[in-house]
C-alpha positions in Angstrom: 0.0 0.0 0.0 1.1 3.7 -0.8 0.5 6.4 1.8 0.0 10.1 0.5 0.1 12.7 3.3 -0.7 15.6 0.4 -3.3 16.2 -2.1 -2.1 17.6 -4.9 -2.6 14.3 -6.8 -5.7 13.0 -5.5 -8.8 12.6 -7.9 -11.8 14.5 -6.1 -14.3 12.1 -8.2 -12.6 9.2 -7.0 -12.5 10.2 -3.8 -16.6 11.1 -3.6 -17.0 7.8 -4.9 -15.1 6.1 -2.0 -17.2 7.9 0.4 -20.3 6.7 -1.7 -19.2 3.3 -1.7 -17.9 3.2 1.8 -21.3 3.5 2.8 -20.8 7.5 4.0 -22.8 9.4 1.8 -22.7 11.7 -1.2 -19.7 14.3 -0.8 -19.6 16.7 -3.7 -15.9 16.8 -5.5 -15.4 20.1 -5.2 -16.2 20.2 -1.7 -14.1 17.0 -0.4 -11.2 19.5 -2.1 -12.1 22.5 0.3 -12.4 20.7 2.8 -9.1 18.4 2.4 -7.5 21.9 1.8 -8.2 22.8 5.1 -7.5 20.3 6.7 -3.4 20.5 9.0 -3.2 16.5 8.3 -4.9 14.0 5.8 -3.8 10.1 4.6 -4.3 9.0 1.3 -3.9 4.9 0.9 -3.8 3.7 -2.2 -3.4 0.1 -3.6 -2.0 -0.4 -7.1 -3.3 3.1 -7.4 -6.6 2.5 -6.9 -7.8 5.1 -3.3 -9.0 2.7 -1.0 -8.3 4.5 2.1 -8.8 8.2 3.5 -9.0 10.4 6.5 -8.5 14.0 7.8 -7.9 15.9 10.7 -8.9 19.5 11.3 -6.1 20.8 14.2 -4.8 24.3 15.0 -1.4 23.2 16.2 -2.0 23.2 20.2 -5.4 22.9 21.7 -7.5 20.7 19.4 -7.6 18.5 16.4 -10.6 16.7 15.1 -10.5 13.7 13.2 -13.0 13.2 10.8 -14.3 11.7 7.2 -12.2 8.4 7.7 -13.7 6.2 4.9 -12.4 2.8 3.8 -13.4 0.6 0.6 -15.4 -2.0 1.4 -12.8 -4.7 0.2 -10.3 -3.4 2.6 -13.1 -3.0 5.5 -12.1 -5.5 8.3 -8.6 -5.5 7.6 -7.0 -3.1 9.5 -6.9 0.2 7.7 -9.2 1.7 9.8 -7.5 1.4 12.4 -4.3 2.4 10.8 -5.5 5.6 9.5 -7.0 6.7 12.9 -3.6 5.4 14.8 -1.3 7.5 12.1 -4.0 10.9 11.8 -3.9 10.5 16.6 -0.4 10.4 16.3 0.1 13.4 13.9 -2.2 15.5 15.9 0.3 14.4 19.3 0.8 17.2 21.4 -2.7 19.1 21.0 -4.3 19.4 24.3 -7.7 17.3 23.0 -8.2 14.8 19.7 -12.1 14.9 19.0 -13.3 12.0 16.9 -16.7 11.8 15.6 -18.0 8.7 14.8 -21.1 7.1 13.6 -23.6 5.8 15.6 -23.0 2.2 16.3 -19.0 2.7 15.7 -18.1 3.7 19.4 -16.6 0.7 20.3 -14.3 0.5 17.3 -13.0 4.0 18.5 -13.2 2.4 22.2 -10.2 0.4 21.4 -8.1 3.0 20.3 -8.2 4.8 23.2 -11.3 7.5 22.5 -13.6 7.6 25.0 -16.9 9.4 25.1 -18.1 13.0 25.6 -20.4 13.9 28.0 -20.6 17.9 26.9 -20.7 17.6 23.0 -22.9 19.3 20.9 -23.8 20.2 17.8 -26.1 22.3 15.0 -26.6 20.3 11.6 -27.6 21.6 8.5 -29.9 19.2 8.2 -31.3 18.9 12.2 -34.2 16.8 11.2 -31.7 14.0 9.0 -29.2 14.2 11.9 -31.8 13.3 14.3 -33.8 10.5 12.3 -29.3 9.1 11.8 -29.0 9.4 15.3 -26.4 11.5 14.9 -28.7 14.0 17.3 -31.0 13.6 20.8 -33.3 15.9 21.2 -32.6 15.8 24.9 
């Protein structure tokens, strides 16, 4: 497998289609490439060129990086990369005072196991309240 810590290679359309595929929803092109542009650290896996593997980190050097949009192809699911990409984006965002991982419902204790452990104060505003809150991404309490 090839890791790629920059972007200025990656294929955006490839890149939505992994997150289709992965199951984690539509991501426009355009906006994976704003996003992945502002994010301080990102992985790109790749086997025999094809991206099977991705993740992100949005940190500001000291006091918090959040790891997010970690998507794996499902022939690789089950087989480690997961958890690799989560261990190598934690140990690039070392030093901040707080790594915040958000994770889809069901998926805690995946995270669990490497060494995230639940918020009690978290909160959020979506877009899309009413979709958040049918995903369960939201309680209304």
């Amino acid at each position: 497998m090839e890791w790629v810590y920059e972007q200025s290679a990656i294929d955006w359309s490839a890149l939505s289609q992994l997150y289709r595929i992965a199951p984690l929803g539509d991501k426009d092109p355009a906006d994976l490439q704003l996003a992945f542009s502002n994010s301080r650290y990102k992985c790109f896996v790749f086997e025999q060129g094809v991206l099977v593997g991705v993740g992100r980190a949005l940190a500001d050097g000291i006091d918090c990086s959040y790891i997010c949009d970690v998507a794996v192809h499902p022939d690789f699911q089950g087989s480690g990369l997961g958890r690799t990409i989560i261990t190598k984006l934690r140990d690039l965002s070392a030093g901040h005072k707080k790594i915040i991982l958000y994770a889809v419902p069901g998926k805690e204790g995946f995270y669990k196991k490497l060494g995230f452990k639940r918020m009690s104060t978290a909160m959020a505003i979506f877009r899309n309240q009413e979709r958040a809150l049918e995903a369960g991404l939201l309680n209304e309490t």
